[in-house]
VEXSE-53547 format. One record per residue (C-alpha): x, y, z; residue number from 0; residue in one letter. Coordinates in pm, whole numbers, padded with zeros to 5 digits. Example, Ala and Ser with C-alpha at 12.3 -4.5 7.8 and 13.67 -1.06 7.14 Angstrom:
2
+--------+--------+--------+-----+----+
|     px |     py |     pz |   i | aa |
+--------+--------+--------+-----+----+
|  01230 | -00450 |  00780 |   0 |  a |
|  01367 | -00106 |  00714 |   1 |  s |
+--------+--------+--------+-----+----+
This chain:
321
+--------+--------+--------+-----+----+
|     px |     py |     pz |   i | aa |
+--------+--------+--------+-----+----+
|  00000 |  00000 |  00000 |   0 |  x |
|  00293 |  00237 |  00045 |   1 |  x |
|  00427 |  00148 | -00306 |   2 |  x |
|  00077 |  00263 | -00411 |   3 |  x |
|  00076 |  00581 | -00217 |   4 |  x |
|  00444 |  00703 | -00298 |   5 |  x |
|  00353 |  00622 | -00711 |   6 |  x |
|  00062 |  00847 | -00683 |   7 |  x |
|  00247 |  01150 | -00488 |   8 |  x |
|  00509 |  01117 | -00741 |   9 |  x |
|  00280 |  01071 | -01046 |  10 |  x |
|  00148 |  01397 | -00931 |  11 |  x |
|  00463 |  01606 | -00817 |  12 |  x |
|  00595 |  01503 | -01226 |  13 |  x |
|  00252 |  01647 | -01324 |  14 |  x |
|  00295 |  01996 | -01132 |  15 |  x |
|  00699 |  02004 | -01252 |  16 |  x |
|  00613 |  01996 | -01593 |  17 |  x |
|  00317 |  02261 | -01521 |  18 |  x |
|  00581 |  02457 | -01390 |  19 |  x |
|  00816 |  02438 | -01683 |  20 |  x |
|  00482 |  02525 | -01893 |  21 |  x |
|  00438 |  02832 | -01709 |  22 |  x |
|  00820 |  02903 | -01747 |  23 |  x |
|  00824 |  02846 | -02161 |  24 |  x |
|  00487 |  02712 | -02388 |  25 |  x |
|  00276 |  02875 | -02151 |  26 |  x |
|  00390 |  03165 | -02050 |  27 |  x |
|  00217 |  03427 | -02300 |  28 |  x |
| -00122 |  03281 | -02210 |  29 |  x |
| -00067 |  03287 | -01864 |  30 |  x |
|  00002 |  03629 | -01826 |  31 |  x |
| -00284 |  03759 | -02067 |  32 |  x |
| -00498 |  03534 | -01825 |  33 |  x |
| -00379 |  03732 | -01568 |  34 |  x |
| -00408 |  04079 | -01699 |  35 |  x |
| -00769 |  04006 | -01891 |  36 |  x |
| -00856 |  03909 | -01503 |  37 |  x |
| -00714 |  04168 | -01350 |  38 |  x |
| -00864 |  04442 | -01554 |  39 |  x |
| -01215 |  04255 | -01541 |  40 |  x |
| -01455 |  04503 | -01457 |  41 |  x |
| -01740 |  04294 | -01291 |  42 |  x |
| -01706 |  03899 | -01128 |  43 |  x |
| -01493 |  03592 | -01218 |  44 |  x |
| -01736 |  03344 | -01303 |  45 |  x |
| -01556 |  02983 | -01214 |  46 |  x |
| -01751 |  02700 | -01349 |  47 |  x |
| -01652 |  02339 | -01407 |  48 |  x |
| -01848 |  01969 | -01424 |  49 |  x |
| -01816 |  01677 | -01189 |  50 |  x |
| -01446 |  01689 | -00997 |  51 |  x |
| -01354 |  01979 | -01224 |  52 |  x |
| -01679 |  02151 | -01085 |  53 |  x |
| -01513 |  02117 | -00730 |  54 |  x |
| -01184 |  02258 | -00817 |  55 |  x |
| -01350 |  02526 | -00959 |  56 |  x |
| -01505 |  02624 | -00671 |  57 |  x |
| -01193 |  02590 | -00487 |  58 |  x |
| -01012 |  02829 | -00725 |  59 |  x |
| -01349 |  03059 | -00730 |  60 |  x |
| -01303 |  03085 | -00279 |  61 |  x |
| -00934 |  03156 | -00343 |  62 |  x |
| -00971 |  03429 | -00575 |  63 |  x |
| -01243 |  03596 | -00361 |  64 |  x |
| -01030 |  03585 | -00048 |  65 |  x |
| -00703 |  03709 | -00212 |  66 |  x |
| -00865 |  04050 | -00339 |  67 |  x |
| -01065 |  03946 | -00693 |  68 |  x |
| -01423 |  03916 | -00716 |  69 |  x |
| -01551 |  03549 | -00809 |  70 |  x |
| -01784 |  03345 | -00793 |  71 |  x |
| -01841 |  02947 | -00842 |  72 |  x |
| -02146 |  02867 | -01159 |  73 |  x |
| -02240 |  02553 | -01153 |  74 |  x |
| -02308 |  02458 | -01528 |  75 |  x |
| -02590 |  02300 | -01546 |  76 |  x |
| -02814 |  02515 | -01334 |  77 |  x |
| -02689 |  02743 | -01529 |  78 |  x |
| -02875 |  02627 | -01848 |  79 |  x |
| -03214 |  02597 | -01580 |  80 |  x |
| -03185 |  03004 | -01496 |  81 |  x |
| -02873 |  03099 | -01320 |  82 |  x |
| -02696 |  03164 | -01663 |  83 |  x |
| -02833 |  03576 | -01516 |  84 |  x |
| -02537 |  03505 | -01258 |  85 |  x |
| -02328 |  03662 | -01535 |  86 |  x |
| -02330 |  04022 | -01677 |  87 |  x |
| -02139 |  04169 | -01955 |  88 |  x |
| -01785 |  04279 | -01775 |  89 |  x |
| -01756 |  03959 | -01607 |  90 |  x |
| -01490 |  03713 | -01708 |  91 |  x |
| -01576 |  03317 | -01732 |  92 |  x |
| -01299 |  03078 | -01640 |  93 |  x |
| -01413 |  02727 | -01742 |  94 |  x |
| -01274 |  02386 | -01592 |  95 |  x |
| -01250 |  02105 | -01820 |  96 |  x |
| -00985 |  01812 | -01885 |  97 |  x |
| -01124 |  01706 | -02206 |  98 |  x |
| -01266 |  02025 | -02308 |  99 |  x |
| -01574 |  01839 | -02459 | 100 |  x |
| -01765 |  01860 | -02142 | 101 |  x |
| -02088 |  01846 | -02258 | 102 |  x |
| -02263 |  02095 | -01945 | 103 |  x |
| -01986 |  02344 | -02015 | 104 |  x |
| -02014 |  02316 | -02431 | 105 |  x |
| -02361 |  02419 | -02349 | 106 |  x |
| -02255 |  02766 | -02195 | 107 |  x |
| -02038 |  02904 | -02427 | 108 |  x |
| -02332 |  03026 | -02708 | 109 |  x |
| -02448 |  03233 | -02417 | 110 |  x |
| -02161 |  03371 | -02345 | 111 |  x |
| -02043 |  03456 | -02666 | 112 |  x |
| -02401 |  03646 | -02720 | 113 |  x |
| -02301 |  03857 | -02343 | 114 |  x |
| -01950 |  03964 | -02511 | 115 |  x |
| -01795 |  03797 | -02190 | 116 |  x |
| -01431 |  03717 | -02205 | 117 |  x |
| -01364 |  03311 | -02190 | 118 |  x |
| -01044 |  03156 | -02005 | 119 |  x |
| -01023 |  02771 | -02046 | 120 |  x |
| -00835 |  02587 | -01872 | 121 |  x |
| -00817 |  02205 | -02062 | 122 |  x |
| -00580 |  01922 | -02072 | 123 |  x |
| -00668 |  01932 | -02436 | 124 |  x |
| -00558 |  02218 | -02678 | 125 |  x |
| -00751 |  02069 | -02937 | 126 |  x |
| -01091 |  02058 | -02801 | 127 |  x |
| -01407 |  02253 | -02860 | 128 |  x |
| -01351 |  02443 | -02558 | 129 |  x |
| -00995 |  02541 | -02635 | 130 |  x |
| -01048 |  02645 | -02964 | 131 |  x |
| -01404 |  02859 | -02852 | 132 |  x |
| -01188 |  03064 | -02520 | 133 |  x |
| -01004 |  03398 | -02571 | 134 |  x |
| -00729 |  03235 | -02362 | 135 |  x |
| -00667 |  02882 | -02317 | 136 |  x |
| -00460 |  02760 | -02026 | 137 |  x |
| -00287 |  02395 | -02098 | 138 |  x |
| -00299 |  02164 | -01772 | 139 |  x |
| -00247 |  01853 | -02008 | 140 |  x |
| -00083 |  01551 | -01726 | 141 |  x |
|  00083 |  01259 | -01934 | 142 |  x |
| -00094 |  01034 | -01682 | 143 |  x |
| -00320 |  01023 | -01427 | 144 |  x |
| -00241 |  00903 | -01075 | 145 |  x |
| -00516 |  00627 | -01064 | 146 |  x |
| -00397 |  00281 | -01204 | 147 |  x |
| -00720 |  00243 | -01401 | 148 |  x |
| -00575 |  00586 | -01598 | 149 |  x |
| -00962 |  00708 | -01496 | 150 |  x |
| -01023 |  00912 | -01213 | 151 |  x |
| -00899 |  01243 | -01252 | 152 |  x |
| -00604 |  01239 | -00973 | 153 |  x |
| -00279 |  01447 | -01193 | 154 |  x |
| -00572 |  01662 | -01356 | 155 |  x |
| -00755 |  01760 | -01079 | 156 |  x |
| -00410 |  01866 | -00920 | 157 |  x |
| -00225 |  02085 | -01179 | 158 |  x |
| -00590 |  02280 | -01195 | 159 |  x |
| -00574 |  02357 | -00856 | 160 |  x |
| -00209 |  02438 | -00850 | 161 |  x |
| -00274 |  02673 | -01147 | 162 |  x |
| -00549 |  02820 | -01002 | 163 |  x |
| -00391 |  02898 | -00693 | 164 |  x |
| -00105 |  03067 | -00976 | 165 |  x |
| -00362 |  03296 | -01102 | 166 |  x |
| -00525 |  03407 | -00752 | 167 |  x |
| -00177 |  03473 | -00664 | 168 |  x |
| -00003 |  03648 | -00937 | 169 |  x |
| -00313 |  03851 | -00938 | 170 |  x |
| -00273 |  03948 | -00530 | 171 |  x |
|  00052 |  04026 | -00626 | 172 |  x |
| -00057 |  04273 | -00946 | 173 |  x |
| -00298 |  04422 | -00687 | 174 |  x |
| -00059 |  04487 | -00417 | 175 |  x |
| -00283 |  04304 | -00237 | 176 |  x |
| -00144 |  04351 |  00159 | 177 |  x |
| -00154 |  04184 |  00499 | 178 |  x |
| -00427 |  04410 |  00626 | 179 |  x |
| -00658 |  04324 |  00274 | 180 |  x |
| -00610 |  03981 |  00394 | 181 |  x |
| -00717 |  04055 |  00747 | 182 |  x |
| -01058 |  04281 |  00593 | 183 |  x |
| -01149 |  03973 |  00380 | 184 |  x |
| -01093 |  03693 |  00684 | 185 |  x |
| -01284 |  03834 |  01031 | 186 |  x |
| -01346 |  03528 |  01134 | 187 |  x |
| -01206 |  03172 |  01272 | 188 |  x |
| -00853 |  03146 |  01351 | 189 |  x |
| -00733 |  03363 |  01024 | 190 |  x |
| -00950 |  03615 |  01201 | 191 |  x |
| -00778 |  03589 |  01554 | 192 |  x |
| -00462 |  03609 |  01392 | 193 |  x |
| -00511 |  03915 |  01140 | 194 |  x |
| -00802 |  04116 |  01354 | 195 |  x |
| -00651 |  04469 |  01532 | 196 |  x |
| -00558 |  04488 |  01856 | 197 |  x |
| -00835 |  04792 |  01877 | 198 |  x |
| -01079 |  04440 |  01834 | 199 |  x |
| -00956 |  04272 |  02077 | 200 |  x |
| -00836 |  04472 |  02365 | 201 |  x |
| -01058 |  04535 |  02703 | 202 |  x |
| -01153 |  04892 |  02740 | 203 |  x |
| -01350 |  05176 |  02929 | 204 |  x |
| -01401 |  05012 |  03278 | 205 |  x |
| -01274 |  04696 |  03207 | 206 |  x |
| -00881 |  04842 |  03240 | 207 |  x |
| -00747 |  04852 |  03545 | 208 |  x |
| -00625 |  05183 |  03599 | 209 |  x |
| -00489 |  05411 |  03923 | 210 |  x |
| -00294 |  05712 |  03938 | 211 |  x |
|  00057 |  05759 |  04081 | 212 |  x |
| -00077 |  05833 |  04410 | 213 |  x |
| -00308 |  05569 |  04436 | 214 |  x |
| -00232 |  05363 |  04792 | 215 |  x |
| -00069 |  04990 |  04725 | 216 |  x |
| -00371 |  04810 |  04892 | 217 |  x |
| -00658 |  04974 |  04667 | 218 |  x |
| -00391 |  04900 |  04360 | 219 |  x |
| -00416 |  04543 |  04478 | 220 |  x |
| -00801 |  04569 |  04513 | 221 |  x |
| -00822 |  04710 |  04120 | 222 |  x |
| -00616 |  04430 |  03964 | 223 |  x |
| -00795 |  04165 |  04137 | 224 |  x |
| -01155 |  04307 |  04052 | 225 |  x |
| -01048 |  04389 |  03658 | 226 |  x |
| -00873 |  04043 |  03655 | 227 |  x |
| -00620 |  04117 |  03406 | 228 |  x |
| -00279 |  04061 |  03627 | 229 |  x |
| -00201 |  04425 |  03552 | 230 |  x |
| -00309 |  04791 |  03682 | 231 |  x |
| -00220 |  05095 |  03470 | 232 |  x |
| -00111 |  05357 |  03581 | 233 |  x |
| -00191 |  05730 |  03427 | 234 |  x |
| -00208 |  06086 |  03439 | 235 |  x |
| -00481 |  06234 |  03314 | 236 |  x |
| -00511 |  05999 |  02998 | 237 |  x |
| -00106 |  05958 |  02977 | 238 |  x |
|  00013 |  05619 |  03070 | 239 |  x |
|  00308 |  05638 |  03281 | 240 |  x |
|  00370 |  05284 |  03448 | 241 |  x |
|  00225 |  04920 |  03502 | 242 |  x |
|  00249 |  04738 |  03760 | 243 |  x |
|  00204 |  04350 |  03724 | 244 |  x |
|  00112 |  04063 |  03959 | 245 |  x |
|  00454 |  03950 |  03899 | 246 |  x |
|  00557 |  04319 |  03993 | 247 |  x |
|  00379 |  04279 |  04332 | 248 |  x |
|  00535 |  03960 |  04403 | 249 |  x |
|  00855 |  04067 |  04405 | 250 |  x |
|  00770 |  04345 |  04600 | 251 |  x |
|  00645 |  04155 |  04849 | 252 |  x |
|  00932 |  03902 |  04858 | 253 |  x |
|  01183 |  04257 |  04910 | 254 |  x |
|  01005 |  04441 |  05162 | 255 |  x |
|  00677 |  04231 |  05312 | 256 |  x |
|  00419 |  04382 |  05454 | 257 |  x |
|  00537 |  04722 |  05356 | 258 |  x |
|  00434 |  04736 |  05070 | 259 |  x |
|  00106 |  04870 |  05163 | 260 |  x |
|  00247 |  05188 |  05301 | 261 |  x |
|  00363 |  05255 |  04939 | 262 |  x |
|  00198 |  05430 |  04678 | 263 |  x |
|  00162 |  05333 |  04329 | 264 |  x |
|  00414 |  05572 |  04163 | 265 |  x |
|  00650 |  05457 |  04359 | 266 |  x |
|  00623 |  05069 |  04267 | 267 |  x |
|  00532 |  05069 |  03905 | 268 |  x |
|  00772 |  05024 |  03564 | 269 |  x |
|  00798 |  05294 |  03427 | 270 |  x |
|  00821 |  05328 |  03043 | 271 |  x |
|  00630 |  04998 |  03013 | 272 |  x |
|  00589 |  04823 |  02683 | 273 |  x |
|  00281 |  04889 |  02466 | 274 |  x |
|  00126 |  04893 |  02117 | 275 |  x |
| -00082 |  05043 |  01941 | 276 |  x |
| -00472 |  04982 |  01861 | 277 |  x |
| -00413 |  04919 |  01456 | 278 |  x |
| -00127 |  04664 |  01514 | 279 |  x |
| -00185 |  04299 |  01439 | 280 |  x |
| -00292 |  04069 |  01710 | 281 |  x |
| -00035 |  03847 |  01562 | 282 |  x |
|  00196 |  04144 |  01650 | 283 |  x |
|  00126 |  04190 |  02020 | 284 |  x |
|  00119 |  03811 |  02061 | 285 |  x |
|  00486 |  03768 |  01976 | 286 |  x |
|  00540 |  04072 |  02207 | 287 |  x |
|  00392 |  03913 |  02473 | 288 |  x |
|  00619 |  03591 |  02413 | 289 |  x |
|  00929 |  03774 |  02367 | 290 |  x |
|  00891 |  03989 |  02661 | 291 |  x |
|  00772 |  03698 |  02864 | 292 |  x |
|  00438 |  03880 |  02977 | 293 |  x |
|  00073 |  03866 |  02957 | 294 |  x |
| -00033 |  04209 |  02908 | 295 |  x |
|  00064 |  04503 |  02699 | 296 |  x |
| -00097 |  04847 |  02760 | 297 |  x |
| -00235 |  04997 |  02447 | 298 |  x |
| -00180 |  05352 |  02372 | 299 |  x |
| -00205 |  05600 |  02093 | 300 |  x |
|  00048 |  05818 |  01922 | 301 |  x |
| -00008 |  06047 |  02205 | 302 |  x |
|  00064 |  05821 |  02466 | 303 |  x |
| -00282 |  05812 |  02581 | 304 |  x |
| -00403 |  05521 |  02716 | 305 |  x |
| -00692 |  05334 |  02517 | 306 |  x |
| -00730 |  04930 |  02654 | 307 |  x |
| -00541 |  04626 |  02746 | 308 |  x |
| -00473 |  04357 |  02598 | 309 |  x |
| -00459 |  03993 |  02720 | 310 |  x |
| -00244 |  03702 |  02647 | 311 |  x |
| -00582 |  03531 |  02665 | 312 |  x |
| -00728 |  03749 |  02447 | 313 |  x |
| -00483 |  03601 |  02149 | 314 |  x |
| -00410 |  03248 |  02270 | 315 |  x |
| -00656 |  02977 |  02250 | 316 |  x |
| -00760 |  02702 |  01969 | 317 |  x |
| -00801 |  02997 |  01705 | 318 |  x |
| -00453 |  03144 |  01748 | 319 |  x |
| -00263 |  02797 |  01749 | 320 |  x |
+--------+--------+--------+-----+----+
């Protein structure tokens, strides 16, 4: 079973190698007018494909929405039963088909010939009816599939995906699609931990723990343990000029006991503490945090004016990891 497994992996890395050295020589003119008749496509990116194509297509129809280009999956043949409206003149079709005789997708192209609708085909077969109808025809011929019946489209089924995952990309890239476009288009799940602000995330208003300078030791004590965070700020006006942390506390206690509590808080906090700002990356204050070795970073302004805290458990959980 091994054999089996290692023929297939390798049937299919030789199929995306000579994809590669496609899109390096024979295939590199089409490629990039696929790119730049996308990328100056004024409406959608229709994606549309039959049976296992039809699922790749959808694939390559999620990446391109969530790397910055407009698409959308069509499936073909409720597209001949009404949802042929799902395209509008300005949109560009990209059409899935090994064999390029797919009967279901054949079907489609009168239509949208009549809406003046670019076509992009992307076929094993440079020969076929689809081929020769597209504007652009993108080869992802395989010399053999992975399956040892030669049927089930294994090699195919990979090169598409691999070349559509080319085309979402060199398009992000034409774009100057950024981190922050990636973080607009993913709020949610752990893509959405990882990309959302720190402004998102952070605890504010009442929820910060916050005393001034002059603030007794034993009502700074009584503010971090109601807030809960392991951390009181502490600020003038709305300038942030110390922390003190749990950790902080204990090693004032371990120094000078009891006598702590006759201090004040101005005169036991870090001064110059580490912070970030409200538009950083949660990502960002994360690896502060684990750098620094802490669980909570202040988070100011430009000013230096104190806006929230944030967490360590406010980043790290199931979604972060």
């Amino acid at each position: 079973m091994n054999r089996i497994g290692e023929n297939v992996v390798r049937i299919e890395a030789d199929a995306l190698r000579a994809l590669a050295d496609r899109l390096a020589g024979s295939m590199a003119a089409a490629f990039a007018r696929a790119v730049e008749c996308l990328y100056s496509c004024g409406g959608r990116v229709v994606v549309t494909g039959m049976g296992k194509s039809g699922l790749v297509a959808r694939k390559i129809a999620a990446t391109l929405s969530s790397t910055g280009t407009p698409a959308l999956f069509m499936h073909p043949v409720e597209a001949v039963h009404g949802d042929l409206g799902m395209i509008v003149r300005g949109d560009v079709v990209l059409a899935l088909s090994q064999s390029g005789d797919t009967e279901e997708i054949l079907n489609l192209v009168p239509n949208i010939k009549r809406l003046d609708v670019k076509l992009i085909a992307m076929t094993g077969e440079l020969r076929s009816t689809l081929a020769q109808a597209a504007d652009i025809t993108l080869d992802c011929s395989v010399a053999q599939e992975a399956c040892n019946l030669g049927l089930a489209p294994t090699a195919s089924t990979t090169t598409m995906v691999a070349l559509g995952d080319a085309l979402a990309v060199a398009l992000a890239e034409k774009r100057g699609f950024k981190e922050e476009d990636f973080a607009d288009l993913h709020p949610g799940g752990k893509l959405g931990k990882k990309l959302a602000r720190v402004s998102r995330l952070m605890h504010t208003g009442d929820a910060v723990p916050r005393v001034t300078p002059q603030t007794p030791m034993s009502q700074v004590i009584y503010e971090m343990s109601r807030k809960g965070l392991g951390v009181a700020t502490v600020t003038e006006g709305d300038k942030l000029v110390g922390m003190i942390s749990d950790g902080d506390l204990r090693r004032l206690l371990e120094r000078r006991g009891k006598d702590v509590l006759d201090l004040a808080a101005g005169e036991c906090m870090t001064r110059s503490p580490k912070t970030i700002a409200p538009d950083e990356f949660a990502a960002a204050a994360l690896n502060v945090m684990e750098q620094k070795k802490i669980t909570s970073l202040a988070v100011v302004d430009g000013d230096g004016r104190l806006e929230g805290i944030i967490h360590l458990h406010d980043l790290w959980g199931t979604e972060m990891v």
